[in-house]
C-alpha positions as CSV (number, residue, x, y, z in Angstrom):
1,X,79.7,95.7,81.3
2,X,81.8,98.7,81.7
3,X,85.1,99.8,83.2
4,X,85.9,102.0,85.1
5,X,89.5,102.6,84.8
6,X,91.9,104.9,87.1
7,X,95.8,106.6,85.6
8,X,99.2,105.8,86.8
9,X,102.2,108.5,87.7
10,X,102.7,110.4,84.5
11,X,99.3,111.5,83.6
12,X,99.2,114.8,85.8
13,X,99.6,117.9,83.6
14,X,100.1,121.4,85.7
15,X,96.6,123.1,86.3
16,X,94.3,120.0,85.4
17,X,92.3,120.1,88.6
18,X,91.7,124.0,88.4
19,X,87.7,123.1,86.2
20,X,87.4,120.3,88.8
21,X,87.0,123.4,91.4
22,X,84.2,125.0,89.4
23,X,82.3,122.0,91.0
24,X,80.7,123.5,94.4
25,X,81.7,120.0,96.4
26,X,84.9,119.8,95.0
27,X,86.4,122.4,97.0
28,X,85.6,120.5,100.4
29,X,86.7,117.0,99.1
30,X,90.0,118.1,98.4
31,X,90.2,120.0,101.2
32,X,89.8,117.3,103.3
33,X,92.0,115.1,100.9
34,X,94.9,117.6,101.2
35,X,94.8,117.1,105.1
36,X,95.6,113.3,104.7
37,X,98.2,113.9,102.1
38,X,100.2,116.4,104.1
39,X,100.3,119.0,101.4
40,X,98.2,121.4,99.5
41,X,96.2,119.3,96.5
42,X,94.4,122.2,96.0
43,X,97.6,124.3,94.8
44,X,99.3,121.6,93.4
45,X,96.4,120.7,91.2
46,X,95.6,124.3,89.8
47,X,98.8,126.7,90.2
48,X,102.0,124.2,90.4
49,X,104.6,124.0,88.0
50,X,105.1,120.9,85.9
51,X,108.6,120.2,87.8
52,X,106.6,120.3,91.2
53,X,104.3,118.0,90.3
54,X,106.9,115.7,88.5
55,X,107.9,114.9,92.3
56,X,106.9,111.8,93.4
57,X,105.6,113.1,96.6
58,X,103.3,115.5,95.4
59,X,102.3,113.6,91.8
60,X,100.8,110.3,93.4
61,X,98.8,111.7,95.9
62,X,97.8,113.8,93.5
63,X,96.5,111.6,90.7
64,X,94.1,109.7,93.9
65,X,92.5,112.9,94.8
66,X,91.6,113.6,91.1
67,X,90.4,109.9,90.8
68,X,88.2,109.9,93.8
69,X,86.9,113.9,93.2
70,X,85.8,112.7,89.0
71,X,84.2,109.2,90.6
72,X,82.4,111.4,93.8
73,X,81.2,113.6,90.6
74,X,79.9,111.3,88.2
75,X,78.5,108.7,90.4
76,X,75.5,109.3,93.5
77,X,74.9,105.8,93.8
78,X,76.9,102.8,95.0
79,X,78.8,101.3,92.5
80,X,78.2,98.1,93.7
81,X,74.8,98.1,92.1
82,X,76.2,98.9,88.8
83,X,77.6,96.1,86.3
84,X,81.0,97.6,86.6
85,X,84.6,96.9,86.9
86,X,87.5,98.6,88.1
87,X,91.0,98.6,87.6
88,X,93.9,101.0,87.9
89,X,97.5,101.5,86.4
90,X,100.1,101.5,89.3
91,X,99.6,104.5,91.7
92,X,95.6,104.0,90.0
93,X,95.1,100.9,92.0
94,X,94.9,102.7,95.2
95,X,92.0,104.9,93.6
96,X,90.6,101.7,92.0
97,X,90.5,100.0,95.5
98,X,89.3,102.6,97.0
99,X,86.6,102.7,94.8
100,X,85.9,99.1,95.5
101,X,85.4,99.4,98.9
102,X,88.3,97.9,100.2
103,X,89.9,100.8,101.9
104,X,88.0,104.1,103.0
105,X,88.9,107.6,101.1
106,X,91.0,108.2,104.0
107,X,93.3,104.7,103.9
108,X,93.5,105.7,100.1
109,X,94.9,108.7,100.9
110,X,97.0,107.5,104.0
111,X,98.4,104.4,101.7
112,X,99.2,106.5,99.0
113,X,101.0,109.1,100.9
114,X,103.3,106.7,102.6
115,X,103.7,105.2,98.8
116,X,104.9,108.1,97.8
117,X,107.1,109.4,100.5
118,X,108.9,106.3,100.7
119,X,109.0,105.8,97.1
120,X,110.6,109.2,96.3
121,X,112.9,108.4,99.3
122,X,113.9,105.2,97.5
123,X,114.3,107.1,94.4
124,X,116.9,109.6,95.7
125,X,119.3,106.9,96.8
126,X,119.9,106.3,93.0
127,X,119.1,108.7,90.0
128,X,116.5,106.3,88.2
129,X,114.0,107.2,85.6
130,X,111.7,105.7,83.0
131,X,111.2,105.7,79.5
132,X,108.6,104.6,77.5
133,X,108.9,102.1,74.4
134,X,106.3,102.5,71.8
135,X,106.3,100.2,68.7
136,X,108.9,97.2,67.7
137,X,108.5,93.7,68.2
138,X,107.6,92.4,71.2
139,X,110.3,89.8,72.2
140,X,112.3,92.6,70.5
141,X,111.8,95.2,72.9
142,X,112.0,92.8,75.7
143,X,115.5,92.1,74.7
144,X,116.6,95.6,74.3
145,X,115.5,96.5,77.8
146,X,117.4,93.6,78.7
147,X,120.3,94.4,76.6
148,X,120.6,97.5,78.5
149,X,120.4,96.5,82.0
150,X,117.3,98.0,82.2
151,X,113.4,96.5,83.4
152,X,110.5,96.2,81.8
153,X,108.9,98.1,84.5
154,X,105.1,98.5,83.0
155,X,103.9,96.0,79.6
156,X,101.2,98.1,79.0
157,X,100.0,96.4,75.7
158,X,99.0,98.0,72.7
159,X,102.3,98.3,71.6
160,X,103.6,100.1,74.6
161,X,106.1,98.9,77.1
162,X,107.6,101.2,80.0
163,X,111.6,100.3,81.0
164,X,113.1,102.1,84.3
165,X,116.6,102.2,85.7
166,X,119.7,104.4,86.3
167,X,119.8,106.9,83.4
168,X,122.7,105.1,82.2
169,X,121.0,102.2,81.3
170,X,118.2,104.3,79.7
171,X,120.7,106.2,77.8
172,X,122.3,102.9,76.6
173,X,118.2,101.8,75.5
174,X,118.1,105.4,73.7
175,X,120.8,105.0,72.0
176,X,120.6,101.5,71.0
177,X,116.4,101.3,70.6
178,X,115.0,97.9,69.1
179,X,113.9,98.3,65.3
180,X,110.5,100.5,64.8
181,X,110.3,101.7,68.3
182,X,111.0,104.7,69.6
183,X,112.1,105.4,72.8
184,X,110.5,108.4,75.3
185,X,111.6,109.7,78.3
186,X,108.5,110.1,81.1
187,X,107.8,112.8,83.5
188,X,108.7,110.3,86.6
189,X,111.1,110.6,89.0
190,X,112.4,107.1,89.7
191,X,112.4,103.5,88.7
192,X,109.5,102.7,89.5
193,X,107.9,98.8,89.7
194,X,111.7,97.4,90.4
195,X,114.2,96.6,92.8
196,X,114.8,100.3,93.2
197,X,111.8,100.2,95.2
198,X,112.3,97.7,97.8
199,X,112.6,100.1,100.1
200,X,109.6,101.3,99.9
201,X,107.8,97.9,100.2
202,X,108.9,97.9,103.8
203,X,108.0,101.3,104.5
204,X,104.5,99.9,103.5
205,X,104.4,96.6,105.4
206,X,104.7,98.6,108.3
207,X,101.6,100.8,108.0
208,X,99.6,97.8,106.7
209,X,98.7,97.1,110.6
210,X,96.8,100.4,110.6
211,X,94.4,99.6,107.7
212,X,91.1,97.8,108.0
213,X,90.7,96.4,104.3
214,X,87.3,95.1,103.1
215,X,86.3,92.5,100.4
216,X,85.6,94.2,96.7
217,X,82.3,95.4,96.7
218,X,83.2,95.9,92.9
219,X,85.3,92.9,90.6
220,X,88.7,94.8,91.6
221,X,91.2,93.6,88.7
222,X,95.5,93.5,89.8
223,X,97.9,94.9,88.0
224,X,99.9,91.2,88.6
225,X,98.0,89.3,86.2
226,X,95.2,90.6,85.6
227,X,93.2,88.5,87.9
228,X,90.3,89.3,89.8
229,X,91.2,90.6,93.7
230,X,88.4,89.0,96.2
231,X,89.9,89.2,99.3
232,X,90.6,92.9,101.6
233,X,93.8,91.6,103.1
234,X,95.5,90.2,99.6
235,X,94.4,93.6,97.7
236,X,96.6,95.3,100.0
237,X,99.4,92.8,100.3
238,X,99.1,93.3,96.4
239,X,99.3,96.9,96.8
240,X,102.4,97.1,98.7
241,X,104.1,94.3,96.3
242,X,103.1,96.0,93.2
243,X,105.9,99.1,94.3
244,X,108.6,96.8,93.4
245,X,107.0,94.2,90.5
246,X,106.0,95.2,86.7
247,X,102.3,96.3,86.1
248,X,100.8,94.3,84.1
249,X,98.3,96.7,82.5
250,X,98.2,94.3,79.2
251,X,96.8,91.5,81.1
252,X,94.2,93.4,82.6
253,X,92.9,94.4,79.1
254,X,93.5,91.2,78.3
255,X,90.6,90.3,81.7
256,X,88.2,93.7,80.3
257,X,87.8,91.8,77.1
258,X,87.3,88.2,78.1
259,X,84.7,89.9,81.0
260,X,82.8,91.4,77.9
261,X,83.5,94.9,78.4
262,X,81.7,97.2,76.1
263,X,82.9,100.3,77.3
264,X,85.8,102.1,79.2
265,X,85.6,105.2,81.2
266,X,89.0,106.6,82.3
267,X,88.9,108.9,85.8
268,X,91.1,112.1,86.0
269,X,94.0,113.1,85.3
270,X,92.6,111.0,82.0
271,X,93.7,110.0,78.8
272,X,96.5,107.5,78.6
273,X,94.5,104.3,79.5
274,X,91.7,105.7,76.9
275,X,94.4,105.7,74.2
276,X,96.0,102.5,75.4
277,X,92.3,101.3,75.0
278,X,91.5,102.3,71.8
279,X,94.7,100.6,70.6
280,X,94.5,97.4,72.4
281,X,90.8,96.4,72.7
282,X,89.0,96.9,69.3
283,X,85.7,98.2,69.6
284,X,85.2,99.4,72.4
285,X,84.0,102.5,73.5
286,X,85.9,105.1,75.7
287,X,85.4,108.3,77.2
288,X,88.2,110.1,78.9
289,X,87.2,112.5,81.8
290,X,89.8,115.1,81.7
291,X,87.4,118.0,83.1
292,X,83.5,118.1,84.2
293,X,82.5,118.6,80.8
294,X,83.2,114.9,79.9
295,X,80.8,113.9,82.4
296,X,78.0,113.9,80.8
297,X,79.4,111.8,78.1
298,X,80.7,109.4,80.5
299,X,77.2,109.1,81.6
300,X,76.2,108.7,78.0
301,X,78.2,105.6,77.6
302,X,76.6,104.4,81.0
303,X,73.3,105.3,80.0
304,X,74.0,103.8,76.7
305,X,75.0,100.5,77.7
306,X,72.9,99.9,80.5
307,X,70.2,100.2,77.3
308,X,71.6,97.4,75.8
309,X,71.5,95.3,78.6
């Protein structure tokens, strides 16, 4: 079994799609993409600085495109017919669902840039950020965030957990961090995955109407617990209640490994679920595609495990 595994906010890095574009179909995709969106992927992907693409309203929809163009690239069949799983961290779900079958390209992108409108809306009221906790105890950590009024926002396993709030409270976690951890600010622009957010659930509730969600085609894991999605309608109602609630990427490892994954391949912009993979399920393989050269490796560890079979 392998995974297929799509990025959250925070794994964009200026110029990343610019190899993508080498690819003579990519050009169109995005294109059409970029239309949906309601700004220039294209530009953002290849020439924007790192502060534009910090911005919520440009990173997210962003991150999908790249997800979509790296799955349209290394995949000409349905991946229905392939023993395959999907998942994705936060803004990744979308692309993970999409993916899935249970909304089009074009719901993907629609969804996503309603997310992130609304959400960098909602993150303007307050100044919120987030900061990454790598290390320390567990129940440690836990209670620092706690301690300073902060959320565990993403518990990404592996020894990783992601707080948000105002920078105050992140200051106060900086400056007070729970033995052996350190404590690293991310290139978000909000609190993401808390109350700070509510606003944006509405936002989405209201465009949920205009979707016409299907049932996975593909075991679609949530970031809630981890659990398998089967239903169109409840992947989205998850969708739109994920903007305010903590990801639980930790328990979808946890759901790989009992499913008997051998293998993990993360979509573009790629790399953090790959390392959050070698660290938190032992033994298996990954394979990070960052540019079109990793295809063919990601292909390898298909080709590989469907061998073994």
């Amino acid at each position: 079994m392998l995974a297929i595994v799509c990025p959250g906010q925070g794994s964009q890095t200026p110029g990343f799609l610019a190899p993508w574009l080498e690819l003579p179909q990519v050009a169109g995709q995005l294109a059409a993409l970029s239309e949906i969106a309601g700004i220039d992927l294209t530009a953002h992907g290849t020439t924007s600085d790192e502060e534009t693409i910090k911005d919520t309203a440009v990173a997210q929809p962003l991150i999908v495109a790249a997800g979509l163009i790296a799955a349209s690239s290394l995949f000409d069949v349905e991946l229905s017919s392939l023993p395959v799983v999907l998942a994705g961290h936060s803004v990744g779900e979308i692309t993970a669902s999409a993916l899935a079958g249970v909304l089009t390209q074009d719901e993907a992108m629609t969804f996503v840039r309603e997310r992130a409108n609304s959400m960098a809306a909602a993150a303007a009221v307050t100044p919120t950020g987030m900061s990454a906790i790598v290390g320390g105890d567990p129940a440690e950590v836990l209670a620092a965030i706690e301690a300073a009024g902060a959320t565990p926002a993403n518990v990404n396993g592996a020894g990783q957990t992601v707080a948000a709030g105002t920078f105050e409270q992140l200051k106060a976690l900086a400056d007070n961090p729970p033995a052996k951890a350190r404590v690293i600010p991310l290139k978000v622009a909000g609190a993401f995955h808390t109350s700070h957010m509510s606003p944006a659930v509405s936002a989405l509730q209201a465009i949920a109407p205009q979707l016409k969600p299907q049932a996975p085609t593909v075991p679609l894991l949530s970031n809630y617990d981890g659990g398998e999605v089967t239903d169109g309608t409840a992947a989205v109602e998850s969708l739109i209640a994920q903007v305010s609630r903590p990801v639980r990427w930790d328990l979808c490892m946890e759901s790989l490994v009992q499913r008997g994954v051998t293998g993990v391949i993360e979509l573009a912009p790629a790399g953090t679920l790959a390392g959050l993979a070698k660290r938190g399920m032992p033994g298996v393989k990954t394979v990070a595609v960052k540019t079109p050269d990793d295809l063919s490796a990601a292909l390898a560890l298909f080709a590989e495990l469907e061998g073994g079979a």
